[in-house]
Residue frames relative to the residue before (quaternion, step in Angstrom):
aa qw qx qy qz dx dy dz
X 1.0000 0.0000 0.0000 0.0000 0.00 0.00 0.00
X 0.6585 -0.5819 0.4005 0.2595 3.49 -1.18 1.05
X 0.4214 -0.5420 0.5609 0.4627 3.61 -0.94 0.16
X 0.7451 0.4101 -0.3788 0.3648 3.75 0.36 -0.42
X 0.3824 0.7245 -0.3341 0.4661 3.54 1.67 -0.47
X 0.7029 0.5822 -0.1727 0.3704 3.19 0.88 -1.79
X 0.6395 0.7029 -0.1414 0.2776 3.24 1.08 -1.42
X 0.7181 0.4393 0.0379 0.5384 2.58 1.06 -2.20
X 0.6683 0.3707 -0.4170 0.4919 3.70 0.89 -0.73
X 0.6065 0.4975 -0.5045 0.3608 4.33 0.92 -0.87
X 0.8173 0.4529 -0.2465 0.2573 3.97 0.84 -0.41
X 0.5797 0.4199 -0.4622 0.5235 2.93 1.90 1.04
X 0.6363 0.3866 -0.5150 0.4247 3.29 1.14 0.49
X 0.4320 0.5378 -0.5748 0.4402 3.56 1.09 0.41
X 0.5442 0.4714 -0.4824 0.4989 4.12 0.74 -1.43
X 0.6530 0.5290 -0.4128 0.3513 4.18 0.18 -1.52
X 0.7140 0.5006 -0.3169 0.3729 3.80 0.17 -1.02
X 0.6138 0.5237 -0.2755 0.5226 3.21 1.05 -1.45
X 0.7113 0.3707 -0.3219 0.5031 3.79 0.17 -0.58
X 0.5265 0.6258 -0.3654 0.4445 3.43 1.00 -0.12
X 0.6860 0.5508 -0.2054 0.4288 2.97 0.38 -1.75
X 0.6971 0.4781 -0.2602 0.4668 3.44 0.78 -2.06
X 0.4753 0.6072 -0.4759 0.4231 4.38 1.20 -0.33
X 0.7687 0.5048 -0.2236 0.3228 3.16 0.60 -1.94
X 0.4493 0.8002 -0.2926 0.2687 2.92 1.24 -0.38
X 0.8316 0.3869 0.0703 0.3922 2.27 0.49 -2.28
X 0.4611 0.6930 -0.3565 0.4243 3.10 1.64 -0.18
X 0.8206 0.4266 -0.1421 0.3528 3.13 0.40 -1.08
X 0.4633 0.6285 -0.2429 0.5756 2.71 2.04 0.10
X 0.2243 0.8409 -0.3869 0.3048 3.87 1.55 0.87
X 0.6589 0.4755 -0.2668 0.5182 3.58 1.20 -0.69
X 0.7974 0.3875 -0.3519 0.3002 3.42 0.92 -0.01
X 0.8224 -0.3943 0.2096 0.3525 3.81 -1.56 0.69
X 0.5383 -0.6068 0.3596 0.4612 3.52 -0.91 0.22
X 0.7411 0.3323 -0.3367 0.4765 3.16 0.87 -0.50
X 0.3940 0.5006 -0.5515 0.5386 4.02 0.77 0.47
X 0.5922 0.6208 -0.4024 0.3193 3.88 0.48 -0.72
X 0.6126 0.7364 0.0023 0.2872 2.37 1.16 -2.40
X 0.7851 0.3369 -0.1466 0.4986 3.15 0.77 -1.67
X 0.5176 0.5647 -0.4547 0.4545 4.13 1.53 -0.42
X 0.7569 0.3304 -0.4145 0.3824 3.60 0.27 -0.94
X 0.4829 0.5933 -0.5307 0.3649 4.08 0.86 -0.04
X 0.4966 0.5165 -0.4359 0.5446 3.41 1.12 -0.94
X 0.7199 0.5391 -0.2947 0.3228 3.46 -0.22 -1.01
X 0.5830 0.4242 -0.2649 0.6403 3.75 0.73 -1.22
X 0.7513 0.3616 -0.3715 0.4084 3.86 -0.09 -0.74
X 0.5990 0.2765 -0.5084 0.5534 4.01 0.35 -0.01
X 0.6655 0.5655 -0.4313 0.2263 3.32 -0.04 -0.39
X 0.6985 0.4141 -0.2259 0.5382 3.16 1.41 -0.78
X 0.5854 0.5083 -0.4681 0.4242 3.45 1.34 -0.61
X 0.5767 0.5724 -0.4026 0.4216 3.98 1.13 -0.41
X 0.5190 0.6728 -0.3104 0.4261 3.40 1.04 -0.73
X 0.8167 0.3375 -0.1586 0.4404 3.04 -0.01 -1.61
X 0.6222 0.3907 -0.4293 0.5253 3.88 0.86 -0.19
X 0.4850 0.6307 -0.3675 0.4816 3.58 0.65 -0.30
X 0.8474 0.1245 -0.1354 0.4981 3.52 0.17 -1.15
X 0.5024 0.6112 -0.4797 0.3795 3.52 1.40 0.59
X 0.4140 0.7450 -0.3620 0.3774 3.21 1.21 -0.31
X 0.4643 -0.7123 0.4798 0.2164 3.17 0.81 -0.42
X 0.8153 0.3361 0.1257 0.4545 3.69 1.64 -0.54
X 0.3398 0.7430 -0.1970 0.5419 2.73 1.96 1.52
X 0.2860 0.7649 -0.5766 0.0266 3.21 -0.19 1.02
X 0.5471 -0.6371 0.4644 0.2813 4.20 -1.06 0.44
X 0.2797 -0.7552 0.5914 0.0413 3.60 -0.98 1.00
X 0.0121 0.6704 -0.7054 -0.2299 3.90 0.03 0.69
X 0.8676 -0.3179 0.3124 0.2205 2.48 -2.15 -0.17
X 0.4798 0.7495 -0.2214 0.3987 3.61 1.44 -0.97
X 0.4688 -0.6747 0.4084 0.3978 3.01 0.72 -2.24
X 0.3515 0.8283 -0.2240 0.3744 2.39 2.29 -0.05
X 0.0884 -0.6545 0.6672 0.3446 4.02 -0.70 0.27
X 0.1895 -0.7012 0.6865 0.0324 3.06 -2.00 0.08
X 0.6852 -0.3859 0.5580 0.2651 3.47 -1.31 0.65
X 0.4212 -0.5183 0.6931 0.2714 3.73 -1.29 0.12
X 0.8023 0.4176 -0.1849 0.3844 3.51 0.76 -1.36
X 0.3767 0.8288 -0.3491 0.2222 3.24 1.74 -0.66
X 0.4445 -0.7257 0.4517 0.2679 3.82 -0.62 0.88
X 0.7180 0.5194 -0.2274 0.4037 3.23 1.00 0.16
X 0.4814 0.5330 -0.1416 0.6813 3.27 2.15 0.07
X 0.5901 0.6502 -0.4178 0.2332 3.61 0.84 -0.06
X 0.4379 0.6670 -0.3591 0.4841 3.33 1.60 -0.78
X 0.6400 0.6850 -0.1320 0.3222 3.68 1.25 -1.14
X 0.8722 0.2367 0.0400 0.4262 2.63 0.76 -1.99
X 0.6235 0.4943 -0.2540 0.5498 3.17 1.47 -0.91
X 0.0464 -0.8691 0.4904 0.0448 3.67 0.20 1.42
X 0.5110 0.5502 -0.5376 0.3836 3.56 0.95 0.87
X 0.6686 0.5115 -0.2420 0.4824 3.37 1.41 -0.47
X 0.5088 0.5925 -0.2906 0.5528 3.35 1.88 -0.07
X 0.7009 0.2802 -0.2773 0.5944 3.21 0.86 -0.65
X 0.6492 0.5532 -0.5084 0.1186 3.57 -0.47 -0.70
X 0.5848 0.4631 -0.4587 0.4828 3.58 1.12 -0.25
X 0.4348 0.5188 -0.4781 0.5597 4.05 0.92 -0.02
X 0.5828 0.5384 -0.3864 0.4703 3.92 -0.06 -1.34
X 0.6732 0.6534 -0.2308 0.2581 2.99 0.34 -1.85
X 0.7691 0.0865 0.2650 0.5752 3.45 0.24 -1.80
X 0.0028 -0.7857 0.6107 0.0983 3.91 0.44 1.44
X 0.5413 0.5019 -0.5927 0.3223 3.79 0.62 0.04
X 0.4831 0.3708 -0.6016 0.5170 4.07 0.23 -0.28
X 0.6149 0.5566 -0.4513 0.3292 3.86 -0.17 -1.06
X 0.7326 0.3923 -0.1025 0.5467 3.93 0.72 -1.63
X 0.5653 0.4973 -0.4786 0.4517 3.95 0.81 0.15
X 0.1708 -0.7837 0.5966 -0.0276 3.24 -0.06 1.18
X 0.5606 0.4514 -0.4013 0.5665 3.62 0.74 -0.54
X 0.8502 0.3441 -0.3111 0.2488 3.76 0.02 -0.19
X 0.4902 -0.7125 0.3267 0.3811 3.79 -0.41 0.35
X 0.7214 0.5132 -0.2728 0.3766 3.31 0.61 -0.27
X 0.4841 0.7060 -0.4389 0.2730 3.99 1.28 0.94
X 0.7318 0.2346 -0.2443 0.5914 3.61 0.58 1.03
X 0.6378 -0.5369 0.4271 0.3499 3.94 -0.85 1.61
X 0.4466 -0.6091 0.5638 0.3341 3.15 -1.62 0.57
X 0.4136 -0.6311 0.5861 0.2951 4.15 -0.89 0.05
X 0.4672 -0.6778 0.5128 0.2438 3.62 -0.99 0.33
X 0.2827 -0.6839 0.5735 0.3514 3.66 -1.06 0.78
X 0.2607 -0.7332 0.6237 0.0736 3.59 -0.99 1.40
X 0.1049 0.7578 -0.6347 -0.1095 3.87 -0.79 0.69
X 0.2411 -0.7776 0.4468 0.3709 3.14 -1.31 -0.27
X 0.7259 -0.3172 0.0851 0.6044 3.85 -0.85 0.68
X 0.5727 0.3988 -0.4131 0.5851 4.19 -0.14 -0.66
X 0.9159 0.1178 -0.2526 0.2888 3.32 -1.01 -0.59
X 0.2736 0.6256 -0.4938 0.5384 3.64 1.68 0.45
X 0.7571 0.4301 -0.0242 0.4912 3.74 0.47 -1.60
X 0.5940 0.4776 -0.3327 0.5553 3.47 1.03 -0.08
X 0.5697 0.5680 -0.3934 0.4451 3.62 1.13 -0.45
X 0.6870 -0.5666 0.3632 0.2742 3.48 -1.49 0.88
X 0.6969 0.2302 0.1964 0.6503 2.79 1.15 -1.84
X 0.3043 0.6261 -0.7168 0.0398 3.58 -1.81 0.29
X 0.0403 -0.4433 0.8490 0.2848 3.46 -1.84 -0.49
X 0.3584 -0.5754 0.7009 0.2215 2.36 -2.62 0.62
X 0.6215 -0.5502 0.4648 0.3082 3.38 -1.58 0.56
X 0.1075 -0.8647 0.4852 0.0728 3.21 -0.63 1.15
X 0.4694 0.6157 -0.4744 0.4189 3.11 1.00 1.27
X 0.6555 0.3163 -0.1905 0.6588 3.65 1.86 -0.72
X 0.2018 -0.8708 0.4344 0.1108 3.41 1.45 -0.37
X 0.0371 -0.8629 0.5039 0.0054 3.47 1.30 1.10
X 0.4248 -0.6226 0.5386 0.3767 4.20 -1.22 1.01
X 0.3746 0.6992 -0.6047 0.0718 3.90 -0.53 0.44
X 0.7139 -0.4270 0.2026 0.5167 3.82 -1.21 0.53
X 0.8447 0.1875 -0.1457 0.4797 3.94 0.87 -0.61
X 0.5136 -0.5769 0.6134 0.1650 2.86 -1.26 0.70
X 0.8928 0.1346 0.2133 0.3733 3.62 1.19 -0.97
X 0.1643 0.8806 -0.4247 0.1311 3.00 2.23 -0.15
X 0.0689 0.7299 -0.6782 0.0502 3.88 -1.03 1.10
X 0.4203 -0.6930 0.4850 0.3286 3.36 -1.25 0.42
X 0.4368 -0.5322 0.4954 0.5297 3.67 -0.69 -0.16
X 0.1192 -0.8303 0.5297 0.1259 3.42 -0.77 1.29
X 0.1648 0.7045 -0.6616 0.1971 3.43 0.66 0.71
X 0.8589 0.1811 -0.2060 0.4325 3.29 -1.44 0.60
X 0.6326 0.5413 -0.2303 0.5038 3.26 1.08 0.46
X 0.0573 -0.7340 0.6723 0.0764 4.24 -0.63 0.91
X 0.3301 -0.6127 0.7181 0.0062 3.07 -1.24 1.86
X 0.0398 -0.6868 0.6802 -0.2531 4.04 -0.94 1.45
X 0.1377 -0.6919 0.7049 0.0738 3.37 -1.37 0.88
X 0.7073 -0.5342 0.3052 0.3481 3.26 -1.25 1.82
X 0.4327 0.8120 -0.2971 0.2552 3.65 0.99 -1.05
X 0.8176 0.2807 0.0833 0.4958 3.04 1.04 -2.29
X 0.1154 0.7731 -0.5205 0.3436 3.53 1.71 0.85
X 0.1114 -0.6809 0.7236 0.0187 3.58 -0.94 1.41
X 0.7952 -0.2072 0.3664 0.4364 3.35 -1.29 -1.09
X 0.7050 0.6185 0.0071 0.3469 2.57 0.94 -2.08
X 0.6935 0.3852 -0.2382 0.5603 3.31 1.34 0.23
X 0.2640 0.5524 -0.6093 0.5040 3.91 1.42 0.43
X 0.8657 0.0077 -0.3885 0.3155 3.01 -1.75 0.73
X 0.5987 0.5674 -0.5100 0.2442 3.90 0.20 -0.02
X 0.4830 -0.6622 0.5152 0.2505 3.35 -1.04 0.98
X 0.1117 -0.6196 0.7765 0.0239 4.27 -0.96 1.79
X 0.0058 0.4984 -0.8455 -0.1913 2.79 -2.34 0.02
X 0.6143 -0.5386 0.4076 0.4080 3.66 -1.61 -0.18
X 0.6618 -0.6003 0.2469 0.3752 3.27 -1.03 0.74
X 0.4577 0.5329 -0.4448 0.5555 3.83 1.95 -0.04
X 0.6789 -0.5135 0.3432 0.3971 3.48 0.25 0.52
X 0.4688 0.6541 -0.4944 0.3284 4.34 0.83 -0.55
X 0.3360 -0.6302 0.6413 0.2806 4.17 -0.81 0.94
X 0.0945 -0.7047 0.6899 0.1360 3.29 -1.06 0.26
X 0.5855 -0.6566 0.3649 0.3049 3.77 0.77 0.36
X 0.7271 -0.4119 0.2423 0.4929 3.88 -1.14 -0.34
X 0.3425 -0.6513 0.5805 0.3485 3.52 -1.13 0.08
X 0.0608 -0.8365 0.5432 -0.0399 3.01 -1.12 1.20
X 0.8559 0.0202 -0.1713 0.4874 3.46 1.49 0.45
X 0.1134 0.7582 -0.6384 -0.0683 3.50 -0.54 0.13
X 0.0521 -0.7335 0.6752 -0.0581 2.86 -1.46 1.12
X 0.1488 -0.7787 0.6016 0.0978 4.03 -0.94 0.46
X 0.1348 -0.7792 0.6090 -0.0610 3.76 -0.13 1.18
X 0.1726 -0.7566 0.6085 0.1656 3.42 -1.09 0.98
X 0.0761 0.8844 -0.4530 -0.0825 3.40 -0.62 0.51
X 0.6399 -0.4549 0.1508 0.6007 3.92 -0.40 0.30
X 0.6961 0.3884 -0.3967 0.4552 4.11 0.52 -0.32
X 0.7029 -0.4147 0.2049 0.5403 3.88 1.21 -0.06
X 0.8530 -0.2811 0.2703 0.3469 3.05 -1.80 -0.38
X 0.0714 -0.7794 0.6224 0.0069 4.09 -0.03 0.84
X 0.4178 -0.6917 0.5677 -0.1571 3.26 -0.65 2.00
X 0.4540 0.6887 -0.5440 0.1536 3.63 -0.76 1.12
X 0.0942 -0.7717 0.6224 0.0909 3.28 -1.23 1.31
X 0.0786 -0.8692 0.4728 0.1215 3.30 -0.68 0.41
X 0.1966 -0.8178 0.5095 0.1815 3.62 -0.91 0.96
X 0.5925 -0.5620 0.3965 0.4194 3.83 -1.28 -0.11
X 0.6891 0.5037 -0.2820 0.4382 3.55 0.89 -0.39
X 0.6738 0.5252 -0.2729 0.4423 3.32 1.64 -0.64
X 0.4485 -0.5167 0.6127 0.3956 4.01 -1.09 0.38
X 0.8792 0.0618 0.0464 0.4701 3.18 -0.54 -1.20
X 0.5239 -0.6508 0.4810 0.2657 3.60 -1.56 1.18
X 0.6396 -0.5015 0.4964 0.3048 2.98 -1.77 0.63
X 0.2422 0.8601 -0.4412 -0.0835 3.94 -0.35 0.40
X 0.4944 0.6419 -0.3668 0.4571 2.92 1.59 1.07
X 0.3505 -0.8300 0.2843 0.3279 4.10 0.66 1.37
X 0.6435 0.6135 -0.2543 0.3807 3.19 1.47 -1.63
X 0.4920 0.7120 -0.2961 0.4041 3.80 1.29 -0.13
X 0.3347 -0.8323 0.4310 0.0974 3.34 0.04 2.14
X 0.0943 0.7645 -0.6375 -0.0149 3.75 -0.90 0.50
X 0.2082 -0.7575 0.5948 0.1704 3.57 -1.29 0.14
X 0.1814 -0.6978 0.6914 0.0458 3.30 -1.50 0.32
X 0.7290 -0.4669 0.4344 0.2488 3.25 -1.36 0.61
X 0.0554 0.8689 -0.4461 -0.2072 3.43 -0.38 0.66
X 0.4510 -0.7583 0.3012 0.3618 3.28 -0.57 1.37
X 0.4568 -0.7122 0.4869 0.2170 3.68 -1.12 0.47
X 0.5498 -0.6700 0.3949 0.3048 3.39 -0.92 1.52
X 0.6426 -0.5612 0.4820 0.1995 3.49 -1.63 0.67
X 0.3265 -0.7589 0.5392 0.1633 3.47 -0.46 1.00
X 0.2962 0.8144 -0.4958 0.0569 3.48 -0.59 1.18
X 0.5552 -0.1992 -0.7924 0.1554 1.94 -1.74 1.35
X 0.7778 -0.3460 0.2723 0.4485 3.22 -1.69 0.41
X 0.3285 -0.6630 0.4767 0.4747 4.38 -0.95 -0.16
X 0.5259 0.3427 -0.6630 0.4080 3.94 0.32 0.45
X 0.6153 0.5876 -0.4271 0.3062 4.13 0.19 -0.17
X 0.6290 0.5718 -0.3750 0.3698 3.62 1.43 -0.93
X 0.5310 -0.6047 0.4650 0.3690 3.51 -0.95 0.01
């Protein structure tokens, strides 16, 4: 992994911990009222936005989905993201998802924020071509020789122990589970790796792996 790779991957498991921490928190925060609840996760939604807005004050800010895609801050497709009152209100909404601690899904996801360099520092990306951010590619691919591009989707067996990253170049470590849960709103999609916090639970999400290289037989001093 790149020294910029490095960089960019130590400051989403710093952003990951910190949302962590800010969980553990709230967990333990179980004896209080709905509206004592209520008033912790406002705290919450306000740093978040107060990080935001310095973030995109910089002047030098651009969003990574999951995919590989950059994005705009402003991009219409990032709002679910960025606009953390609209991220939270379905939490507000329903503080038992919030108090289901056994489940994974009790506090908005956060956007990956880069800035130009480490946008460009990335192996791989597309740009959104709805905000159509100005960066050096339109399309930036590695050469993928030696390399099988797979969407999480098409996870067999046969793919536990190989080491993916995303096709922007981030390792995501070994795969170490997939599982596909039906529930009453549909099918819930999860792959999980060792290097990653949180599973992949989106199928259509390209990844690659090393492709191993065929055995040479017979050896080439044996061939005629």
């Amino acid at each position: 992994m790149s020294e910029m790779a490095g960089t960019i991957r130590e400051r989403e498991q710093a952003a990951v911990r910190a949302l962590n921490e800010q969980e553990d928190y709230v967990r333990r925060m179980g004896h209080l009222s709905d509206q004592e609840l209520t008033r912790q996760l406002i705290a919450t939604l306000r740093q978040e936005k107060i990080r935001l807005d310095r973030w995109i004050g910089s002047g030098d800010c651009f969003v990574l989905s999951v995919a590989g895609k950059v994005h705009l801050p402003q991009c219409p497709s990032m709002r679910q993201f960025m606009d953390r009152d609209a991220a939270w209100e379905p939490y507000l909404n329903d503080l038992d998802r919030v108090r289901d601690w056994h489940g994974s899904d009790n506090a908005p996801d956060m956007p990956t924020l880069l800035t130009r360099a480490e946008v460009e520092g990335l192996k791989a990306y597309k740009t959104c071509s709805v905000c159509a951010p100005t960066l050096d590619h339109t399309d930036k691919r590695p050469g993928l020789r030696g390399w099988t591009v797979i969407k999480c989707g098409s996870f067999k067996t046969k793919h536990f122990g190989k080491v993916f990253s995303f096709v922007a170049g981030e390792e995501m470590g070994v795969l170490t589970r997939i599982s596909t849960v039906e529930t009453i709103e549909g099918m819930e999609f999860r792959a999980e790796f060792d290097a990653l916090d949180d599973p992949v639970t989106d199928p259509s999400v390209e990844v690659m792996y090393p492709t191993p290289r065929p055995s040479t037989w017979p050896p080439l001093d044996e061939r005629n």
